[in-house]
C-alpha positions in Angstrom: -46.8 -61.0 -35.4 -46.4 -61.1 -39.4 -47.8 -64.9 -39.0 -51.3 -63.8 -37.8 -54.2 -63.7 -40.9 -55.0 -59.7 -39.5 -51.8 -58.1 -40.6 -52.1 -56.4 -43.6 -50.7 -53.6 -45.6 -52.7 -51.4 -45.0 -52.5 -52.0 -41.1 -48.6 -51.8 -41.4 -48.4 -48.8 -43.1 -50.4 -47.6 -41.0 -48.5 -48.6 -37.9 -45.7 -46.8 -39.8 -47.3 -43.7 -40.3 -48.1 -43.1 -36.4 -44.6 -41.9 -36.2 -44.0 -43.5 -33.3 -40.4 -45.3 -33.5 -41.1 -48.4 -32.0 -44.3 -48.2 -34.5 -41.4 -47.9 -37.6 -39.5 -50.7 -36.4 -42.0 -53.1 -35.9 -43.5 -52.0 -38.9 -40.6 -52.5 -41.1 -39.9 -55.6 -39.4 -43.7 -57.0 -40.4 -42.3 -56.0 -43.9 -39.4 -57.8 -43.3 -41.0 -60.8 -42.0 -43.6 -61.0 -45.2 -42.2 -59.3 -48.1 -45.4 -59.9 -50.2 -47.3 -57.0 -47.4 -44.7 -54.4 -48.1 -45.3 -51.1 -49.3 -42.3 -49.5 -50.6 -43.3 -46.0 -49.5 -43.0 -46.0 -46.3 -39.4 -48.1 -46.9 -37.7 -45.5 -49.6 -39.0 -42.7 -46.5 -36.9 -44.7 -43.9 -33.9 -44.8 -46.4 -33.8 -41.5 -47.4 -34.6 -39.6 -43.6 -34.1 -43.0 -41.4 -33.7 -42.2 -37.7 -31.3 -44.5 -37.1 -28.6 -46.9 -39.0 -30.8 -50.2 -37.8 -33.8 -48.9 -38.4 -31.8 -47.5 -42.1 -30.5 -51.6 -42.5 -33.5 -53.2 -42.7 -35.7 -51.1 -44.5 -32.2 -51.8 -47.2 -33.0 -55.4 -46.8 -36.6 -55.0 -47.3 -36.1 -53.6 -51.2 -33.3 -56.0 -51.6 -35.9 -58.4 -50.9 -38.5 -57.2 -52.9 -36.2 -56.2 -55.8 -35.3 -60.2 -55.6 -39.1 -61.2 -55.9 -39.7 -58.8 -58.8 -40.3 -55.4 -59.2 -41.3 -53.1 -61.8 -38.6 -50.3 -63.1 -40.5 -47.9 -61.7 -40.3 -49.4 -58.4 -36.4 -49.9 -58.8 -36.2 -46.1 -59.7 -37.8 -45.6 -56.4 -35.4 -47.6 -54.5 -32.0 -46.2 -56.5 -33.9 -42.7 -55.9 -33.8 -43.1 -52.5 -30.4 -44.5 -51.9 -28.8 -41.6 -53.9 -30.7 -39.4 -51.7 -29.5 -41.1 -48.8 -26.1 -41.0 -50.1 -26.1 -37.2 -51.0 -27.6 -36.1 -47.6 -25.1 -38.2 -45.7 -27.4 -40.6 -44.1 -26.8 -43.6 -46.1 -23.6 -45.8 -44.2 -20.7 -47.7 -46.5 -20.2 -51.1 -45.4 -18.0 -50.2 -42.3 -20.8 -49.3 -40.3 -22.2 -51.9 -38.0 -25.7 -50.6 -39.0 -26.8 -50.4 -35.4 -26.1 -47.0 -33.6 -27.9 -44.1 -33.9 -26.8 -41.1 -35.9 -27.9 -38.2 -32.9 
């Protein structure tokens, strides 16, 4: 899906923001898939209040991602924001955790 010339960013935060589950997946999978249509709003949501570990994982992998193309300090502030809250609201997994099963 990320290859076709229709997806945007705006159409994938979009997708996002239906609420839908299977809409955030495949939404943070588009991200995943092209890095450059990312929007790091919707990601540093799904770390800090993520519905699931997987769905937690790859949003992770999107900032590393984008942190590894360049982004401002602002934008890493963001991303180390939402980690701590993760981390403090006992959401965010250590390294033991496969990263697939559900939290509920």
């Amino acid at each position: 899906m990320a290859e076709f010339d229709f997806v945007s960013a705006d159409a994938i935060e979009q997708l996002f923001l239906s609420g839908q589950g299977g809409n955030r997946i495949t939404a943070i999978g588009l991200m995943r898939a092209k890095p450059d249509l990312a929007k790091l709003s919707p990601l540093t949501e799904v770390i800090r209040r993520s519905r699931s570990n997987f769905e937690q994982w790859h949003a992770l992998r999107v900032c590393v991602e984008l942190v590894r193309r360049g982004t401002s300090a602002a934008q890493q502030e963001e991303i180390r924001a939402a980690i701590a809250a993760a981390g403090a609201n006992g959401t965010l997994r250590g390294s033991t955790d496969s990263g697939s099963g559900s939290r509920r």
